[in-house]
C-alpha positions in Angstrom: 8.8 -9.6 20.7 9.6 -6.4 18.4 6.3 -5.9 16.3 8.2 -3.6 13.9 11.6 -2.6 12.9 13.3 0.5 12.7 13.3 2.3 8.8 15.7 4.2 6.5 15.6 7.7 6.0 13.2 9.1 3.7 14.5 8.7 0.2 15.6 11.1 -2.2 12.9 10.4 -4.7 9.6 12.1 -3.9 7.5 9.0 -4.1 4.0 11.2 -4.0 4.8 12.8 -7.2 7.7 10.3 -8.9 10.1 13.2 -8.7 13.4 14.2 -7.4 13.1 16.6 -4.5 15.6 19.1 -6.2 13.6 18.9 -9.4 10.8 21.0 -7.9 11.9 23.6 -9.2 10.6 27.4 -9.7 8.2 26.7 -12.2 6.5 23.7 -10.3 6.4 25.8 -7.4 4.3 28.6 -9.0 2.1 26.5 -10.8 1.5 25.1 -7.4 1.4 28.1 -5.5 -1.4 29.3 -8.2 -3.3 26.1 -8.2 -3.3 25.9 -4.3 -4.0 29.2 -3.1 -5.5 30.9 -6.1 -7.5 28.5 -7.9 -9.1 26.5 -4.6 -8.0 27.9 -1.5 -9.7 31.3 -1.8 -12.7 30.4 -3.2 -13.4 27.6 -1.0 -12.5 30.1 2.3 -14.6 32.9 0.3 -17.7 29.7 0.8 -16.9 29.0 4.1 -16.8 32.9 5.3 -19.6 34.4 3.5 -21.6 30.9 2.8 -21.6 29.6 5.9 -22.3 30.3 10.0 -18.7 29.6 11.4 -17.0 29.8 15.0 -13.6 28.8 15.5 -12.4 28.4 19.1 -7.8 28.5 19.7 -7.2 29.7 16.4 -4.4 31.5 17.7 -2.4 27.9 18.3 -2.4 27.1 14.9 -1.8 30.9 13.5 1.7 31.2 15.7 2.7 27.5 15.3 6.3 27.1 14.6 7.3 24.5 11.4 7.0 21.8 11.1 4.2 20.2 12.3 1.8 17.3 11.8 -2.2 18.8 12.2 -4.3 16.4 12.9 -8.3 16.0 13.5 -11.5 14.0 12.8 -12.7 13.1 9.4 -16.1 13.6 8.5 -16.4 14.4 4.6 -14.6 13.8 1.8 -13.6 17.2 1.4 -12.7 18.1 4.6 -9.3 19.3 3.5 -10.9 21.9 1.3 -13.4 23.3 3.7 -11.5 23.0 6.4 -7.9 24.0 5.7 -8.5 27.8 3.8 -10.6 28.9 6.8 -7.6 28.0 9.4 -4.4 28.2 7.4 -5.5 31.8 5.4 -3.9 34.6 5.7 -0.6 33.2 7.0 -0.7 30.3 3.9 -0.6 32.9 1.6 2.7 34.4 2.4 4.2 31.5 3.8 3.5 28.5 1.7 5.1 26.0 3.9 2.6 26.6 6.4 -0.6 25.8 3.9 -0.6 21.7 4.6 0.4 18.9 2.7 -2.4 16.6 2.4 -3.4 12.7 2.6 -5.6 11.7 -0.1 -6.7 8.1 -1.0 -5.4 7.4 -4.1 -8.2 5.3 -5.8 -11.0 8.4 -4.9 -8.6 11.5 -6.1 -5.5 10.1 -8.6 -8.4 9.2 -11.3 -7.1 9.6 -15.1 -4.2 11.9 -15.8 -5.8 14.9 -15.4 -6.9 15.1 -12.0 -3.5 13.3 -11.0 -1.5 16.1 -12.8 -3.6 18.7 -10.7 -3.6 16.7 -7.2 0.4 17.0 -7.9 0.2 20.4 -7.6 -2.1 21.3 -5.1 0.4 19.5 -2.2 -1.2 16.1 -1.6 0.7 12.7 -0.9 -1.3 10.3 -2.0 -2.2 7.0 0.5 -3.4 3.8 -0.6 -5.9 2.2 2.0 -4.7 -1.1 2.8 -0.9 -0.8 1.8 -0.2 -0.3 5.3 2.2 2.4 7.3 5.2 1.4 5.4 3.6 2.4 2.6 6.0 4.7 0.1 3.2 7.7 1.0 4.3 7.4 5.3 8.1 7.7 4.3 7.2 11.0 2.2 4.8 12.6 4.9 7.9 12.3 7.3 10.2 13.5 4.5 8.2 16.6 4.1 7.6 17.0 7.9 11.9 16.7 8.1 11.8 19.7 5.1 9.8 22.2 7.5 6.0 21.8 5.9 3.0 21.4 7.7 1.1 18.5 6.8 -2.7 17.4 7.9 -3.5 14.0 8.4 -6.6 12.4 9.8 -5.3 10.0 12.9 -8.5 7.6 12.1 -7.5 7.2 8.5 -11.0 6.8 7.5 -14.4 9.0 7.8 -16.9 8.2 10.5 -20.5 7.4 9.0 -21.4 7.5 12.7 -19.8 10.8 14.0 -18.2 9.0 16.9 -14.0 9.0 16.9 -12.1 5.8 16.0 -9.4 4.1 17.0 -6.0 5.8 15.3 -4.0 4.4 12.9 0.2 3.5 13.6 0.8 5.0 10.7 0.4 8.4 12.0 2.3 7.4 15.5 5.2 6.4 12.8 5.2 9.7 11.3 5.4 11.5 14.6 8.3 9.8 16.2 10.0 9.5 13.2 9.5 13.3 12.3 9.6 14.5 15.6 7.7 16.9 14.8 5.1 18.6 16.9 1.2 17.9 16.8 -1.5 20.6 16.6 -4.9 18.8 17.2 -8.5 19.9 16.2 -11.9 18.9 16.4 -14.5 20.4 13.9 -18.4 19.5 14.1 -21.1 20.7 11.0 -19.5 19.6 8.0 -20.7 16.8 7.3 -23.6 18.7 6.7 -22.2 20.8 4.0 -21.4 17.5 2.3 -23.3 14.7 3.2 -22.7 11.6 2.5 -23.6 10.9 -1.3 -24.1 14.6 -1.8 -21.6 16.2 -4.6 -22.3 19.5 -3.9 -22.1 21.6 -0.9 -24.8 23.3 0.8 -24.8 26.9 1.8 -25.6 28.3 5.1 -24.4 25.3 8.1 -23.3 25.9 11.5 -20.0 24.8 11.5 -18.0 24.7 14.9 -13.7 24.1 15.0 -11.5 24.5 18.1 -7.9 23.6 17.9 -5.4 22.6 20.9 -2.7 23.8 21.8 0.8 21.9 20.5 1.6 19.0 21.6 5.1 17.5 22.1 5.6 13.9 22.0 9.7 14.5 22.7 9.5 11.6 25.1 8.6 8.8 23.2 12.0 9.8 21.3 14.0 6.9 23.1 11.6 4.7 22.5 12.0 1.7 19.8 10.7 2.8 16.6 8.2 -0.2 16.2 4.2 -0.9 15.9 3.8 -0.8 20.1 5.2 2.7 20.2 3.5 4.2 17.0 0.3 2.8 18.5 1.0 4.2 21.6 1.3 7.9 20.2 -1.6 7.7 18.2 -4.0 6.6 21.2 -2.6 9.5 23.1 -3.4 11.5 19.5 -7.0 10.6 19.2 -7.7 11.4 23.2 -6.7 14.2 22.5 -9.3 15.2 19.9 -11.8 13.3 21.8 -10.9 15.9 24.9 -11.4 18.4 22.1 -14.6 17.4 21.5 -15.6 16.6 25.5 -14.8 20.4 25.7 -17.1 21.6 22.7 -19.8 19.6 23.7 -19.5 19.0 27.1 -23.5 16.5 26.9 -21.1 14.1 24.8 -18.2 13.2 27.9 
């Protein structure tokens, strides 16, 4: 029995921001470039670089990745995004700003009051709603930016770990691979959830933090497949052994 069914193209709307695709024009996209890169990418990779112990391990797999693809890794903090992506996706992000990600953010912790909606607008996130689902208007416009030749960075759990062990994935992100058919650049990262604890609003200054990224990874043959729950669930167990083999391989007393 078919546990899903197959969907429609992305729409035309963006459904992140309530906007027309072709409405983001020049001015949105240099307010955006400026709030991105200048107002929170730099200073949060100037933290991470001068503020903090860092080794990254295959950084040369994300650097000379070819659009689109879907980058995906473990979830540990609620800012991962901003610690994490300026130290991987600076220098090339800052002349080619479809390679600096889209992001995921729950809605109900980041889309509070007008102002910080207006700002999380700019700064490319596509807001999901925990517990709408993965047909979810936020899914359709991941894949519809994914079809447009962006990056965007997901995490494959769909929630942070209070334990530091992996979860299961989520089909959502199996729907937006096969759909997109886009390729998948995976990552582990270990040490930032002790820049920002949980409960802590401030980071701390001078942690070990340890990343290594995969190579990417094709998922071409899943492309006759039905487009339904079993497959997308399929892809994203193959996803998160991935980043568990990451891990094996950065700490090989964990396998």
């Amino acid at each position: 029995m078919e546990l899903g069914a197959p969907l429609k193209e992305p729409p035309d709307i963006d459904t992140a921001h309530n906007i027309p695709r072709e409405k983001e024009g020049i001015i949105f996209r240099i307010l955006s470039y400026f709030i991105t890169i200048i107002v929170f990418a730099v200073p949060f990779w100037v933290f991470m670089k001068v503020f903090s112990r860092v080794k990254i391990i295959g950084k040369y797999n994300l650097t000379k990745a070819k659009l689109p693809f879907l980058f995906v890794s473990n979830h540990v903090s609620m800012l991962d995004d901003a610690f994490l992506d300026p130290l991987l996706f600076i220098p090339r992000g800052l002349w080619d700003y479809k390679f600096m990600p889209y992001h995921t953010p729950e809605r109900k912790n980041f889309y509070r009051g007008p102002i910080f909606s207006w700002i999380m607008e700019h700064v490319k996130c596509i807001p999901l709603t925990r517990g709408m689902g993965i047909y979810q208007p936020g899914i359709q416009q991941i894949i519809g930016r994914l079809k447009g030749g962006n990056s965007v960075h997901i995490y494959p759990e769909g929630t942070r770990t209070r334990t530091g062990d992996i979860g299961r994935g989520k089909p959502g992100v199996g729907r937006i691979i096969h759909q997109a058919k886009c390729s998948v650049i995976p990552c582990y990262h270990s040490g930032l959830n002790e820049v920002l604890p949980l409960g802590s609003k401030t980071p701390k200054p001078g942690k070990r933090i340890t990343v290594i990224i995969g190579k990417p990874i094709s998922f071409e043959r899943y492309n006759g497949y039905e487009s339904n729950v079993r497959t997308w669930q399929s892809i994203a167990d193959e996803v998160i052994q991935v980043i568990s083999d990451l891990r094996d391989k950065l700490n090989p007393s964990s396998i």
